[in-house]
N, CA, C and O atoms as CSV, one atom per row, in Angstrom:
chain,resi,resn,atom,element,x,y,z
A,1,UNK,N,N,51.446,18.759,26.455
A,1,UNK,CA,C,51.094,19.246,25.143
A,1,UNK,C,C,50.445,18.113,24.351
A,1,UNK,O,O,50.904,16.972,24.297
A,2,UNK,N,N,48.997,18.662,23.557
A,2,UNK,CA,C,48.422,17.581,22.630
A,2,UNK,C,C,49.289,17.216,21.683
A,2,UNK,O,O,50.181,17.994,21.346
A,3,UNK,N,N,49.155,16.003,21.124
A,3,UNK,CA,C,49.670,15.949,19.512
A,3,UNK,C,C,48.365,16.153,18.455
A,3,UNK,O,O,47.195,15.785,18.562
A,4,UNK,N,N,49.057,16.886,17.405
A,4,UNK,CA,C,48.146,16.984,16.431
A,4,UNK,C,C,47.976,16.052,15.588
A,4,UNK,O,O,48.964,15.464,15.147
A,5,UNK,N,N,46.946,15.779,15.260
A,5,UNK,CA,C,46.644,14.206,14.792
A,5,UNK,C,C,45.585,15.063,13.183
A,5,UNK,O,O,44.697,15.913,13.248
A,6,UNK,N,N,45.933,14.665,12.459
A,6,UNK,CA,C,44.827,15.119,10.986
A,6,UNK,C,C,44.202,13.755,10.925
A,6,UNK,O,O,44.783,12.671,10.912
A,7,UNK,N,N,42.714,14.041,10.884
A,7,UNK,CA,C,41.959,13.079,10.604
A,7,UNK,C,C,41.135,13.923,9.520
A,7,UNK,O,O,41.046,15.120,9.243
A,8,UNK,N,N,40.326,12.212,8.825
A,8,UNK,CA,C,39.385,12.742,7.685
A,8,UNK,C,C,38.044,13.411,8.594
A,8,UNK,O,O,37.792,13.396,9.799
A,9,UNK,N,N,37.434,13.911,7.579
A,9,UNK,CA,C,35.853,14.101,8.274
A,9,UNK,C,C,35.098,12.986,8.216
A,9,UNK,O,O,35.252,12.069,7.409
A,10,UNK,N,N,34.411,13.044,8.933
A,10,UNK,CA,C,32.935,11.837,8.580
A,10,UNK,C,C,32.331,11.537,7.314
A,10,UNK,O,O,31.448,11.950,8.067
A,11,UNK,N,N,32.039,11.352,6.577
A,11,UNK,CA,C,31.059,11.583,5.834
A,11,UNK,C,C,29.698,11.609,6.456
A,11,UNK,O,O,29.212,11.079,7.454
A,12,UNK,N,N,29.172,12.553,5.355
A,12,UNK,CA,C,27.816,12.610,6.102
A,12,UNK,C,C,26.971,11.894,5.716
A,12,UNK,O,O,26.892,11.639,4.514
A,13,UNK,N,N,26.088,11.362,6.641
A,13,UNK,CA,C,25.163,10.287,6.749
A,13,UNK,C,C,23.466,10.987,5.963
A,13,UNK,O,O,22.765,11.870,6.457
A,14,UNK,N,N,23.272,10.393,4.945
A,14,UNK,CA,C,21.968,11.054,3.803
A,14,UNK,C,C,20.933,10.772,4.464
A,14,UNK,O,O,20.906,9.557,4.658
A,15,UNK,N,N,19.474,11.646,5.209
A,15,UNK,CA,C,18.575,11.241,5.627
A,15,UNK,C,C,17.758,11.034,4.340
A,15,UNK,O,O,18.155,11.230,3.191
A,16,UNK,N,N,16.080,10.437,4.885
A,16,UNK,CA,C,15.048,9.601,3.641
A,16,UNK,C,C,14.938,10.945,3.215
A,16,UNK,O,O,15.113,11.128,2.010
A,17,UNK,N,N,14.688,11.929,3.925
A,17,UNK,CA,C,14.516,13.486,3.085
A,17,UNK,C,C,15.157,13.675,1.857
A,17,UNK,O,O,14.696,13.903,0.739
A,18,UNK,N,N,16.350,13.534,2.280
A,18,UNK,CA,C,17.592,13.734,1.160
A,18,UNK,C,C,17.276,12.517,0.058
A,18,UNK,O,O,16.940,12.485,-1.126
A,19,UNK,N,N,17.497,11.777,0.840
A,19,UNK,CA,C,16.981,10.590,-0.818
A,19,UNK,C,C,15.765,10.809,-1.364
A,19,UNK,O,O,15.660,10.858,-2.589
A,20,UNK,N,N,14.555,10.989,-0.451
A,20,UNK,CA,C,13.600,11.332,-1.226
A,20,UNK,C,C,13.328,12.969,-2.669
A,20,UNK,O,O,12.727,13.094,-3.737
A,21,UNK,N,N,14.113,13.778,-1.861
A,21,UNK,CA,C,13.705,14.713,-2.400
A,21,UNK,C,C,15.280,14.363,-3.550
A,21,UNK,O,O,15.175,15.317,-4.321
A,22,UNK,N,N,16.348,13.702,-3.944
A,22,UNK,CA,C,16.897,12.998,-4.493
A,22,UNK,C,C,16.738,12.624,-6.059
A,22,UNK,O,O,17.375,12.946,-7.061
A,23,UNK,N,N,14.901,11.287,-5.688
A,23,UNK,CA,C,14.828,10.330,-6.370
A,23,UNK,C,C,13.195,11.465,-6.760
A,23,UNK,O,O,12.832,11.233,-7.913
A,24,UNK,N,N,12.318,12.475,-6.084
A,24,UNK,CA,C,11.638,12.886,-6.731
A,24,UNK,C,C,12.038,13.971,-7.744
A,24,UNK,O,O,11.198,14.317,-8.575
A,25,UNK,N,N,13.764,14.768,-7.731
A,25,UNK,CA,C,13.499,15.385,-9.141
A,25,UNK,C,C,14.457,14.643,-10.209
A,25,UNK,O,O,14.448,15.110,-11.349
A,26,UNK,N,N,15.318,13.480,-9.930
A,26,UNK,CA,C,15.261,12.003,-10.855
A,26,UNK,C,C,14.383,12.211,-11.652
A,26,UNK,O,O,14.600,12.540,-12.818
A,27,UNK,N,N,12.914,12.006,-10.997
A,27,UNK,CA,C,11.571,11.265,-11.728
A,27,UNK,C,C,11.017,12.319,-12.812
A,27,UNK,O,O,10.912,12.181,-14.030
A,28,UNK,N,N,10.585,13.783,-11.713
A,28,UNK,CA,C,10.265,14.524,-12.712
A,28,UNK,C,C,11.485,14.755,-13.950
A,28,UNK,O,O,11.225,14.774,-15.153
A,29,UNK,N,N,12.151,14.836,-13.663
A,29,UNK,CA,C,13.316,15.249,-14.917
A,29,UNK,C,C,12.984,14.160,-16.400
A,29,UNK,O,O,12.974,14.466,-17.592
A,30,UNK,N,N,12.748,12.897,-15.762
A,30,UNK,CA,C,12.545,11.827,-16.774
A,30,UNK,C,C,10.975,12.196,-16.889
A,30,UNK,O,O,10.183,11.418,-17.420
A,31,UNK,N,N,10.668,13.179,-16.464
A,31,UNK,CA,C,8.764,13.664,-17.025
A,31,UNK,C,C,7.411,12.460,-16.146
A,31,UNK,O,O,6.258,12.261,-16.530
A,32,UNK,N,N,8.091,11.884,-14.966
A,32,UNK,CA,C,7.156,11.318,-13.811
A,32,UNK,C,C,6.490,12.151,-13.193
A,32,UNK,O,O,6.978,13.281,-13.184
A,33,UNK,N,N,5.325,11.982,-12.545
A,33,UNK,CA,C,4.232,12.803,-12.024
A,33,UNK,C,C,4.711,12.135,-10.624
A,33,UNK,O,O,4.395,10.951,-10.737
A,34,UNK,N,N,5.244,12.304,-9.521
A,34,UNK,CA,C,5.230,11.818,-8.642
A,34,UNK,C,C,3.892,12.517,-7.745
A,34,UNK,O,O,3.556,13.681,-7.957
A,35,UNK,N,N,3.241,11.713,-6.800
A,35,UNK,CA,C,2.112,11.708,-6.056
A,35,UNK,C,C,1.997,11.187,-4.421
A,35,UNK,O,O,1.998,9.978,-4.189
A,36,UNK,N,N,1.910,12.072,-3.435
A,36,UNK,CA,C,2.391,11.525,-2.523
A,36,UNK,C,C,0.845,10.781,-1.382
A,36,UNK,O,O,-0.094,11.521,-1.088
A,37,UNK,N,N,0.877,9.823,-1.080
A,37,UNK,CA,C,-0.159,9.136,-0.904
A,37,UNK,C,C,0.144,9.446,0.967
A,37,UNK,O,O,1.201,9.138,1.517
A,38,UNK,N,N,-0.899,10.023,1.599
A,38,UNK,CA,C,-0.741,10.439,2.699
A,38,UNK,C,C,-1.389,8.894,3.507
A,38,UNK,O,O,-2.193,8.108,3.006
A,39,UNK,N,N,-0.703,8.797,4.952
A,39,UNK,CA,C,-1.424,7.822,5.362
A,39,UNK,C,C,-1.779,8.166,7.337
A,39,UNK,O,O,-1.158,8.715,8.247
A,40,UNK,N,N,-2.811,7.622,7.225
A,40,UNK,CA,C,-2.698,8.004,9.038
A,40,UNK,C,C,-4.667,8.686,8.847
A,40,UNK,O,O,-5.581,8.456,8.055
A,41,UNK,N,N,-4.466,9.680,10.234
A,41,UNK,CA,C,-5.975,10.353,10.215
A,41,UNK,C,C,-5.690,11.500,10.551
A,41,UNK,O,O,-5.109,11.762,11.604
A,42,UNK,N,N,-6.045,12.318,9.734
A,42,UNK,CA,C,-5.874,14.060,10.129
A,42,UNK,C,C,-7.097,15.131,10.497
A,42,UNK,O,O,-8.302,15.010,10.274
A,43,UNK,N,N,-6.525,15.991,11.002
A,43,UNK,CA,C,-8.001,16.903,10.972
A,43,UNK,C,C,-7.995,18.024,10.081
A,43,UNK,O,O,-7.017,18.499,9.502
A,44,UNK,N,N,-9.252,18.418,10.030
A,44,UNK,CA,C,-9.448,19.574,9.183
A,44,UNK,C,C,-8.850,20.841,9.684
A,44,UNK,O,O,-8.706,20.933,10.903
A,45,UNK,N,N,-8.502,21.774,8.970
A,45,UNK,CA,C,-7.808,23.344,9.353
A,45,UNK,C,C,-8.599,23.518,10.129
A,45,UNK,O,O,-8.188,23.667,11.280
A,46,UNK,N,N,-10.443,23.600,9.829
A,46,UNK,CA,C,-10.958,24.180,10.932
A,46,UNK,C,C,-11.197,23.170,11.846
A,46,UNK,O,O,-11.776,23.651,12.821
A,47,UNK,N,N,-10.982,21.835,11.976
A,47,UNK,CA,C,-10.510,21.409,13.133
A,47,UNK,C,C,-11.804,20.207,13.567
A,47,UNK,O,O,-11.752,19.175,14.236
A,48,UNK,N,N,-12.927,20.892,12.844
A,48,UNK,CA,C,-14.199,20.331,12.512
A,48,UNK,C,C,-14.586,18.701,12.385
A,48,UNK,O,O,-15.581,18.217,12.926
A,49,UNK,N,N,-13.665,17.971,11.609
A,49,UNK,CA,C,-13.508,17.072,11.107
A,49,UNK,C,C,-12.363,16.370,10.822
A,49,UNK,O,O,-11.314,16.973,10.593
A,50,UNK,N,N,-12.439,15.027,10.806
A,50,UNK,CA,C,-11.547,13.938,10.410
A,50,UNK,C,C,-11.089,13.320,9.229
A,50,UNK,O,O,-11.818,12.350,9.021
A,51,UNK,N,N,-10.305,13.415,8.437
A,51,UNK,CA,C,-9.901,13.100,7.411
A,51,UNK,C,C,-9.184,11.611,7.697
A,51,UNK,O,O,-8.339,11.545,8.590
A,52,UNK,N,N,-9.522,10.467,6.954
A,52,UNK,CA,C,-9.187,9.595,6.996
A,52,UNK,C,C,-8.195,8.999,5.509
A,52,UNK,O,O,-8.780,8.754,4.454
A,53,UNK,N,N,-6.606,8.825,5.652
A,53,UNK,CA,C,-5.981,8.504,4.721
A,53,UNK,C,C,-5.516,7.463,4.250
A,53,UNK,O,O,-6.490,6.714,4.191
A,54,UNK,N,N,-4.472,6.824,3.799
A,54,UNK,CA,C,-4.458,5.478,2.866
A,54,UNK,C,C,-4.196,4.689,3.923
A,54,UNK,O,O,-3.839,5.429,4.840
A,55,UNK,N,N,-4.190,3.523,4.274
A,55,UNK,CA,C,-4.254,2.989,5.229
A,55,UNK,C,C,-2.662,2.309,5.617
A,55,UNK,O,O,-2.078,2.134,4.548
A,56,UNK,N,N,-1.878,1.920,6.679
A,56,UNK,CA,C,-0.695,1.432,7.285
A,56,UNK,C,C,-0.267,1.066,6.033
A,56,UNK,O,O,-0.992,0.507,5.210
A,57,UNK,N,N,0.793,1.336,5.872
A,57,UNK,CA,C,1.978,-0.300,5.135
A,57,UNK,C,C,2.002,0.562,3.362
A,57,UNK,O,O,2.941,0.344,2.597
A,58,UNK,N,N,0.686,1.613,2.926
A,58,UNK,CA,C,0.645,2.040,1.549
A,58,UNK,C,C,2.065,2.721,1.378
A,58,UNK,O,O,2.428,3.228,2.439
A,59,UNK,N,N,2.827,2.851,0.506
A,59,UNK,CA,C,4.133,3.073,-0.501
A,59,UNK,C,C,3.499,4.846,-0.421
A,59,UNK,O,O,2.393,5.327,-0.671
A,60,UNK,N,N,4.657,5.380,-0.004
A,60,UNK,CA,C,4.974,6.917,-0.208
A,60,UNK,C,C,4.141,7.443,-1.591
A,60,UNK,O,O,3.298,8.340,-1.569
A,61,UNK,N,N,4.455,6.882,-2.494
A,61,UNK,CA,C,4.119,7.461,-3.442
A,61,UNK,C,C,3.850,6.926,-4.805
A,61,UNK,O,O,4.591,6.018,-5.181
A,62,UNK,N,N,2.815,7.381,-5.688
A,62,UNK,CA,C,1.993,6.597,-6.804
A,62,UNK,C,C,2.758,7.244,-8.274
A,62,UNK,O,O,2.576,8.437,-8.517
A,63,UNK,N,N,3.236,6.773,-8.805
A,63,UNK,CA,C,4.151,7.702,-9.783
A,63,UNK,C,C,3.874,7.467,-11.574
A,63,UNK,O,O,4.348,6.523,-12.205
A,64,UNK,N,N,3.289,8.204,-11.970
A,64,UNK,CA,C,2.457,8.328,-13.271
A,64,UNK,C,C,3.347,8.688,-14.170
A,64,UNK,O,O,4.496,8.737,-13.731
A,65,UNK,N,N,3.182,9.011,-15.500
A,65,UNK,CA,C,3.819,9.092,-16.582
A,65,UNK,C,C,2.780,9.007,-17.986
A,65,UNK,O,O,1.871,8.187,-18.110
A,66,UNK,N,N,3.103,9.912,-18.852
A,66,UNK,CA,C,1.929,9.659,-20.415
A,66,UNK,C,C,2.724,7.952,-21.638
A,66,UNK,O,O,2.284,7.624,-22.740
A,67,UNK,N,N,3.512,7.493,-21.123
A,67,UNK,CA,C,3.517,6.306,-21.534
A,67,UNK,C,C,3.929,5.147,-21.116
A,67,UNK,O,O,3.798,4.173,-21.858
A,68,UNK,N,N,4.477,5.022,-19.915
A,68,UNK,CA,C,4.881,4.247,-19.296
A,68,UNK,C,C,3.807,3.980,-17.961
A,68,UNK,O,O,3.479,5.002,-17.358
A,69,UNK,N,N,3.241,2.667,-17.467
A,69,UNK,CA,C,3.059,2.020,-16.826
A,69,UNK,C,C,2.820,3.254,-15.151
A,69,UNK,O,O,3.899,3.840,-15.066
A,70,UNK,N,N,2.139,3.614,-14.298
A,70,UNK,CA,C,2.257,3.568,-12.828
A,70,UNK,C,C,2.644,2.798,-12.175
A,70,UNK,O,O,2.416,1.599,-12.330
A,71,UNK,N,N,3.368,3.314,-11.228
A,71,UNK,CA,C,4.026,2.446,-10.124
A,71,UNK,C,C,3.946,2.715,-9.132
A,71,UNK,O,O,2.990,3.480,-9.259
A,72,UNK,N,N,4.276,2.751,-7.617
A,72,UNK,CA,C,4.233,2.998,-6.371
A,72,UNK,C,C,5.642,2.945,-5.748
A,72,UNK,O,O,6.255,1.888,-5.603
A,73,UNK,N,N,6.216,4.410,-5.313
A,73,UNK,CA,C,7.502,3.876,-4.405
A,73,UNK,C,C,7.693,4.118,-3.435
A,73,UNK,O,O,7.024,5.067,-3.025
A,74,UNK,N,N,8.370,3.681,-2.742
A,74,UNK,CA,C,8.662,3.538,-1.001
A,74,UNK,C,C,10.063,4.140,-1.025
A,74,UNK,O,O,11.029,3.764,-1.689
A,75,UNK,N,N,9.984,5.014,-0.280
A,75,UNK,CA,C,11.664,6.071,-0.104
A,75,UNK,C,C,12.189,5.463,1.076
A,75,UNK,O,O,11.381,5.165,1.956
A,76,UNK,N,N,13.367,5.234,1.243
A,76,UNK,CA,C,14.446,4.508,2.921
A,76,UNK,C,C,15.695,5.368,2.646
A,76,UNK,O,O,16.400,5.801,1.734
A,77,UNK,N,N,15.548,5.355,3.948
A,77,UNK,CA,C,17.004,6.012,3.661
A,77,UNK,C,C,18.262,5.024,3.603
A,77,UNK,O,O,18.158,3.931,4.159
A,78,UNK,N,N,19.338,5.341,3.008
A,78,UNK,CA,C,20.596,4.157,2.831
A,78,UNK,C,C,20.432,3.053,3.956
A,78,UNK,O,O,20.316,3.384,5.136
A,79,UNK,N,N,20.425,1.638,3.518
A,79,UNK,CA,C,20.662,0.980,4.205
A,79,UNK,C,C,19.513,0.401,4.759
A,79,UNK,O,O,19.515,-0.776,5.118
A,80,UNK,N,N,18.427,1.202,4.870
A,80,UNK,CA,C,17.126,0.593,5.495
A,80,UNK,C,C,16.285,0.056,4.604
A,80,UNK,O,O,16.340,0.203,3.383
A,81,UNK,N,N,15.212,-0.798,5.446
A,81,UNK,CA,C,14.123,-2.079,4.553
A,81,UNK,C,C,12.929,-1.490,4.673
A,81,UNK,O,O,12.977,-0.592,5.514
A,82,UNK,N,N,11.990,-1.608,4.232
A,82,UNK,CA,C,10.349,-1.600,4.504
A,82,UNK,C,C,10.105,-2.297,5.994
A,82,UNK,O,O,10.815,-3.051,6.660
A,83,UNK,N,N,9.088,-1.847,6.174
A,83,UNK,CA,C,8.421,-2.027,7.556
A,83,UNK,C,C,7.967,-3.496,7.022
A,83,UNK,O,O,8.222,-3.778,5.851
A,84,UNK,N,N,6.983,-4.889,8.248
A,84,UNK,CA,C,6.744,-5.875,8.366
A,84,UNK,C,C,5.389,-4.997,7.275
A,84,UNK,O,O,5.186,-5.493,6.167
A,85,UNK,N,N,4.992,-4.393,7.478
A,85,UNK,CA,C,3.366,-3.822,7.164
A,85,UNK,C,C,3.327,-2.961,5.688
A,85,UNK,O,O,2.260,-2.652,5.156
A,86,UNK,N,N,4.237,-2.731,5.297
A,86,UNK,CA,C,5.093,-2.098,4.081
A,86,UNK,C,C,4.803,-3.269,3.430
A,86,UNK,O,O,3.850,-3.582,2.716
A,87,UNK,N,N,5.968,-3.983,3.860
A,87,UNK,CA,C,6.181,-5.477,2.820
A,87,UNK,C,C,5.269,-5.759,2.331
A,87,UNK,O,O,5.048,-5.690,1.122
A,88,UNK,N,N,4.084,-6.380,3.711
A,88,UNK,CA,C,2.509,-6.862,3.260
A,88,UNK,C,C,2.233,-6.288,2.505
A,88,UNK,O,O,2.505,-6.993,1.534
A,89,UNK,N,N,1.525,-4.710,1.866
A,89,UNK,CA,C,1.075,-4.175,1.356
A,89,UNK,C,C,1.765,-3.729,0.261
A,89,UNK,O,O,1.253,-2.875,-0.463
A,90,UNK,N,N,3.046,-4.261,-0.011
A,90,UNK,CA,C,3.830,-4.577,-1.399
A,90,UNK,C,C,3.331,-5.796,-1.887
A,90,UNK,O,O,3.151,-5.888,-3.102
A,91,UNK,N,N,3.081,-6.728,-1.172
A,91,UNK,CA,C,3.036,-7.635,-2.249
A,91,UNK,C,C,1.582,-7.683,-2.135
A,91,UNK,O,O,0.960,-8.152,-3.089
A,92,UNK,N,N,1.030,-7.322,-1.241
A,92,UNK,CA,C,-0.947,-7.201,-1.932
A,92,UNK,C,C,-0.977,-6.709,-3.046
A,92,UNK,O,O,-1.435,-7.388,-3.965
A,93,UNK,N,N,-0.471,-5.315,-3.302
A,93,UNK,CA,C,0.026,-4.716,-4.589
A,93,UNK,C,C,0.358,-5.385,-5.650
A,93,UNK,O,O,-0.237,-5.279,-6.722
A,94,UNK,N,N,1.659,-6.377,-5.374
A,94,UNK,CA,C,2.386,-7.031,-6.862
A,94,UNK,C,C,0.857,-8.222,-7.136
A,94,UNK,O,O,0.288,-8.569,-8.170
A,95,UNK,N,N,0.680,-8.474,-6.054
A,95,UNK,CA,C,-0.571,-10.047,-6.371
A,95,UNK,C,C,-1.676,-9.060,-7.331
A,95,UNK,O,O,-2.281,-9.610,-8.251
A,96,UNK,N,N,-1.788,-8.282,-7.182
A,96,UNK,CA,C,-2.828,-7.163,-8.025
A,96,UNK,C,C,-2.044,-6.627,-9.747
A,96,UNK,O,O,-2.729,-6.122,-10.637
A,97,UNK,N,N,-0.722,-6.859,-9.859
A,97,UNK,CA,C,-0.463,-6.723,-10.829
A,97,UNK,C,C,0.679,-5.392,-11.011
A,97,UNK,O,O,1.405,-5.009,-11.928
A,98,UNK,N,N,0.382,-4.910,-9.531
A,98,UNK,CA,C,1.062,-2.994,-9.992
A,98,UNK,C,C,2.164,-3.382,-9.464
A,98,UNK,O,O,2.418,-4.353,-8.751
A,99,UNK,N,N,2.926,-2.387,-9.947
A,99,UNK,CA,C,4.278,-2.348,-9.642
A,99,UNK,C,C,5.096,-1.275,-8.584
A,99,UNK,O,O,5.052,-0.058,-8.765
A,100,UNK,N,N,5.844,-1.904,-7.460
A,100,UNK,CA,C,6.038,-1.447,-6.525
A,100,UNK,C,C,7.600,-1.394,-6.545
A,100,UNK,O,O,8.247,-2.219,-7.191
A,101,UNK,N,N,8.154,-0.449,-5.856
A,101,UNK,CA,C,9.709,-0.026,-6.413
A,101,UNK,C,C,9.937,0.083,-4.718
A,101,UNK,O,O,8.838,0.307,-4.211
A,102,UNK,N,N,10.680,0.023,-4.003
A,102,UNK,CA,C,11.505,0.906,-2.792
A,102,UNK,C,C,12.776,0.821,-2.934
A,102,UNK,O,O,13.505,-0.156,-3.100
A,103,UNK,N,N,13.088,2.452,-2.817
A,103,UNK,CA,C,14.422,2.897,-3.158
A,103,UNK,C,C,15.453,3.144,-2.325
A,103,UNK,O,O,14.769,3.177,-1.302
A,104,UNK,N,N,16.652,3.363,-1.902
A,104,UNK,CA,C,17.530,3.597,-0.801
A,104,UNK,C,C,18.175,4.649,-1.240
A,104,UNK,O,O,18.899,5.166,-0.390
A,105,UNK,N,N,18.162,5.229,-2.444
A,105,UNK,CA,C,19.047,5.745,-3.395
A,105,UNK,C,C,18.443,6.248,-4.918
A,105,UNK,O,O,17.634,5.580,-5.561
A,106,UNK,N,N,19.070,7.719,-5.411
A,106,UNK,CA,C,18.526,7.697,-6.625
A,106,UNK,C,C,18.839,6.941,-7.677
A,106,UNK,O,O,18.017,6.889,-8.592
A,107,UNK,N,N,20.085,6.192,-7.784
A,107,UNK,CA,C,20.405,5.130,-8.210
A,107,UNK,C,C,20.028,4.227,-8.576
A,107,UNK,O,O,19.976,4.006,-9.785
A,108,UNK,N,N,19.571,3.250,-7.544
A,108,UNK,CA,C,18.642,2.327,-7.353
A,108,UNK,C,C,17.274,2.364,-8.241
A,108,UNK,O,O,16.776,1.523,-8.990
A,109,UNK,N,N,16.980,3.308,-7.966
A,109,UNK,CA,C,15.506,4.086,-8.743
A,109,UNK,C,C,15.558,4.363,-10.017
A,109,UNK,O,O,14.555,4.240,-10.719
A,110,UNK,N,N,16.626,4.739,-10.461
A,110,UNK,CA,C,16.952,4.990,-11.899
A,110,UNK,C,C,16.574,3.502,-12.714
A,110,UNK,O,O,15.635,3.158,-13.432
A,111,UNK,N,N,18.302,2.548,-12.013
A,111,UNK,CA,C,17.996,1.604,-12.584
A,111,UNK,C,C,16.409,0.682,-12.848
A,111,UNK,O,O,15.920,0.190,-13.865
A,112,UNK,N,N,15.983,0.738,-11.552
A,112,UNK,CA,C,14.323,-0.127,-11.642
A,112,UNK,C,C,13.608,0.702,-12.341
A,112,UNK,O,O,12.750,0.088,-12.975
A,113,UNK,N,N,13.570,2.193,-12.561
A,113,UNK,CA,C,13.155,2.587,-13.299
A,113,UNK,C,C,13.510,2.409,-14.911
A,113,UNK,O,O,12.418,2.404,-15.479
A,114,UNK,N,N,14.303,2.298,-15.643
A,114,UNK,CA,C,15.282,1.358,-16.656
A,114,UNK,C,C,14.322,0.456,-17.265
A,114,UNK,O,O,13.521,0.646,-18.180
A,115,UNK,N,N,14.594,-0.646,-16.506
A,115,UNK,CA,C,13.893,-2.010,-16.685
A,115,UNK,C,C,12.102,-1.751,-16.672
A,115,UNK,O,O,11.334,-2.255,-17.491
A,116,UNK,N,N,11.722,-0.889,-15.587
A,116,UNK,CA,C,10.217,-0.775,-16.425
A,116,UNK,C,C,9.836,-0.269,-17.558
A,116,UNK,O,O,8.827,-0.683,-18.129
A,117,UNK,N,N,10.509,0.589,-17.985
A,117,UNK,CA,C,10.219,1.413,-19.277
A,117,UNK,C,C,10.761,0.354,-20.170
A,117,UNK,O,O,10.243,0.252,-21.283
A,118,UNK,N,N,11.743,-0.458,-19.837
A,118,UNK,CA,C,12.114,-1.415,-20.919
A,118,UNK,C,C,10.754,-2.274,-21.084
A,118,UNK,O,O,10.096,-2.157,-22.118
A,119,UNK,N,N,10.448,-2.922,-20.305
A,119,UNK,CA,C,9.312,-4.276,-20.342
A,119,UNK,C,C,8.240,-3.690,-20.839
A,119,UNK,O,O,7.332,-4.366,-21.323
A,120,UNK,N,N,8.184,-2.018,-20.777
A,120,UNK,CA,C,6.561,-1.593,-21.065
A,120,UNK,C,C,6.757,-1.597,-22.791
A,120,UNK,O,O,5.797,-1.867,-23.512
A,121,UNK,N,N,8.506,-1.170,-23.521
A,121,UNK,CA,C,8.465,-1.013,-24.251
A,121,UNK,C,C,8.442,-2.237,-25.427
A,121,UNK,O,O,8.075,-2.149,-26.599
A,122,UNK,N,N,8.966,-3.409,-24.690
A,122,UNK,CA,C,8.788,-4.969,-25.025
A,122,UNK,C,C,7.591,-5.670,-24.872
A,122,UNK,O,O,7.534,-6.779,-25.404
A,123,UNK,N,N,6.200,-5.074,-23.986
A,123,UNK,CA,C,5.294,-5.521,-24.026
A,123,UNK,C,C,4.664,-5.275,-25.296
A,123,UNK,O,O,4.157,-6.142,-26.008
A,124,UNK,N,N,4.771,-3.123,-25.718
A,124,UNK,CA,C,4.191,-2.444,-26.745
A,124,UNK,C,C,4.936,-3.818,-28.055
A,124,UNK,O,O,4.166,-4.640,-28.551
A,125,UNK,N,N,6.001,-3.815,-28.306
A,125,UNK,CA,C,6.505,-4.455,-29.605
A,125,UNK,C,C,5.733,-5.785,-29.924
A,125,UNK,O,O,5.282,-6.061,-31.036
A,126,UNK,N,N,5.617,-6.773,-28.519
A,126,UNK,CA,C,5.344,-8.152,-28.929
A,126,UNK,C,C,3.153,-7.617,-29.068
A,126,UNK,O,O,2.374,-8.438,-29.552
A,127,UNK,N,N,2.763,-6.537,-28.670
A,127,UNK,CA,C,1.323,-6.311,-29.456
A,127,UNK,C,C,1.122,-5.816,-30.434
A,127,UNK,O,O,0.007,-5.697,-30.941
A,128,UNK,N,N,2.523,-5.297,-31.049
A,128,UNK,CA,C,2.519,-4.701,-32.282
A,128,UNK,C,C,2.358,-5.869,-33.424
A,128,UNK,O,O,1.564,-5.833,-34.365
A,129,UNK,N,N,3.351,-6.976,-33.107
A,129,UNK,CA,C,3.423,-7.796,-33.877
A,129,UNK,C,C,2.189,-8.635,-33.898
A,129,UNK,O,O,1.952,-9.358,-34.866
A,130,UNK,N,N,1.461,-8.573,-32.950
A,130,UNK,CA,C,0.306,-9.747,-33.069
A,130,UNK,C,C,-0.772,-9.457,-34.360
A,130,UNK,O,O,-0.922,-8.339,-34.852
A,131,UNK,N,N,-1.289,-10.334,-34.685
A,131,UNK,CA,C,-1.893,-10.258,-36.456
A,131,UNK,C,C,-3.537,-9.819,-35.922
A,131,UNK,O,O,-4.064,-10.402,-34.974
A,132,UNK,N,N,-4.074,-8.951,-36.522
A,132,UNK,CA,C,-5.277,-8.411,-36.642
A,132,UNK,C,C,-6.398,-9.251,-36.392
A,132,UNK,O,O,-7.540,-8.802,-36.489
């Protein structure tokens, strides 16, 4: 005869789906335009032609707003990093000035999201004050 043993369940393990689709209605809720930047080469429906898209390493997605700053974010699921080719093309990005986010979590995203709206709103104050 077995013994009965009570164990917990697993928890379940969150795929990038789940975080992504997560951290995109996060964004819209806070009124973000999220934009999803396709990458690779596709063909046309009719099959005709080649569509050529953003190139290796570009960030999931370009994320707009009517007063705050664009940014670019990269979705992982818990626990995971950007690719070697990701990275690169994060910081080609930051050397350009834009701002690049990758998230693991809606959490995560919130907060970095936080701090940009803060700095955009500390940039607006210190041009307010500057004299005519």
């Amino acid at each position: 005869m077995k013994r009965f043993r009570l164990t917990p369940p697993r928890p379940a393990r969150q795929s990038e789906n789940d975080i992504e689709r997560q951290c995109l209605d996060a964004l819209r809720w806070r009124h973000y335009r999220p934009e999803r930047l396709q990458v690779g080469r596709f063909r046309s429906l009719d099959g005709k032609r080649v569509i050529t898209g953003h190139p290796t390493g570009t960030p999931d997605y370009i994320v707009c707003h009517s007063l705050f700053p664009a940014f670019y974010l990269e979705v992982k699921r818990p626990g995971e990093s950007p690719a070697p080719e990701q990275e690169q093309k994060h910081v080609e990005l930051a050397l350009n000035n834009l701002a690049v986010v990758w998230a693991d979590g809606f959490e995560v995203l919130l907060r970095w999201v936080e701090q940009h709206e803060q700095t955009a709103r500390e940039r607006w104050a210190r041009e307010l004050e500057k004299p005519c």
